[in-house]
C-alpha positions in Angstrom: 225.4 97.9 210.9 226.5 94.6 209.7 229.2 96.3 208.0 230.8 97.0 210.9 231.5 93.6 211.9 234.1 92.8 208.4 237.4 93.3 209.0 240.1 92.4 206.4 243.8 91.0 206.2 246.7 91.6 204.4 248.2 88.4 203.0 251.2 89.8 201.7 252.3 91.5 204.9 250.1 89.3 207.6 250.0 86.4 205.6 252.4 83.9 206.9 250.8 84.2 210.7 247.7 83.9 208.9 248.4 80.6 207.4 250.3 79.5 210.1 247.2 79.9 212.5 245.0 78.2 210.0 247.4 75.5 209.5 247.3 74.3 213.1 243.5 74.9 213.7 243.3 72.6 210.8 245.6 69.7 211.8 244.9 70.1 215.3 241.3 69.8 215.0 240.6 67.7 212.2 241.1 64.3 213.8 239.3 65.7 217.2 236.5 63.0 218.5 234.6 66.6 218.8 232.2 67.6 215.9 232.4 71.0 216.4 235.9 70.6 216.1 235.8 68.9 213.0 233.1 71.6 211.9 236.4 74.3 212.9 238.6 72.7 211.1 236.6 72.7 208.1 235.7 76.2 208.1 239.7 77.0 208.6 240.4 75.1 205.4 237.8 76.2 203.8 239.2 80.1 204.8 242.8 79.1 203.3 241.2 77.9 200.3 239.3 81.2 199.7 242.6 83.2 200.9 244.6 81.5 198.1 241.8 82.3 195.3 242.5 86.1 196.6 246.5 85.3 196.2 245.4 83.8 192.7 243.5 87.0 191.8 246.6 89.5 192.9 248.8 87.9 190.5 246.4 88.0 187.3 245.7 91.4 188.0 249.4 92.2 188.7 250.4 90.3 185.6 247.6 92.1 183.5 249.4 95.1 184.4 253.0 94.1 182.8 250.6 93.0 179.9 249.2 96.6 179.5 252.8 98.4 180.1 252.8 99.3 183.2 255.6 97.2 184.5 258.7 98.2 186.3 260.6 95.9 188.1 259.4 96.3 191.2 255.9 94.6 189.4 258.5 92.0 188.3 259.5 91.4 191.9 256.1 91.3 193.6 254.4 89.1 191.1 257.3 86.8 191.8 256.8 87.0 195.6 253.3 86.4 195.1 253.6 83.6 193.0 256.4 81.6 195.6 254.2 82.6 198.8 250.9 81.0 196.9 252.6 77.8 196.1 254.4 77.2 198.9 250.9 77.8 201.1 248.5 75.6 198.5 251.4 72.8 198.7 250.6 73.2 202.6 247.0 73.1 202.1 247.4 70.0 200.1 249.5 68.6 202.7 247.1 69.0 205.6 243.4 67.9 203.0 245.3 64.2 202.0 243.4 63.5 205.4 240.9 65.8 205.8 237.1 64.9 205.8 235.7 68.0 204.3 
């Protein structure tokens, strides 16, 4: 039953509004007076945080693949993608933690 509750996203294609949303829960609620708010904020970062270890683990299993052979450029082209959507989202993340309390 309680597998019926998970529900997943795709951060290649649904990414970016995924982030996004994330991104402004975190600022917005971070300096709240509200604990609960605070409490939001830190579950938001920590859900970035375990969305870009799942970016993280794409790309070495997309690069293992061009390691084994199986690379075309289209391999080329996504690890590349990969690679500039992850930074540009942890630089983000590090940008909204300088001030965070969790």
């Amino acid at each position: 039953m309680i597998k019926n509750l998970e529900f997943s996203i795709n951060l290649y294609t649904e990414g970016e509004k995924f982030f996004d949303i994330l991104k402004a829960v975190i600022r917005d609620s971070k300096k709240s007076q509200w604990p609960h708010e605070r409490e939001r904020a830190c579950y938001a970062e920590d859900l970035f945080k375990r969305a870009l270890d799942t970016f993280d683990e794409a790309i070495l299993i997309a690069e293992n693949r061009v390691k084994e052979g199986l690379c075309i450029e289209h391999d080329l082209k996504l690890i590349g993608d990969l690679k500039a959507k992850r930074d540009y989202w942890k630089n983000k993340l590090e940008e909204l933690s300088s001030t965070s309390k969790c």
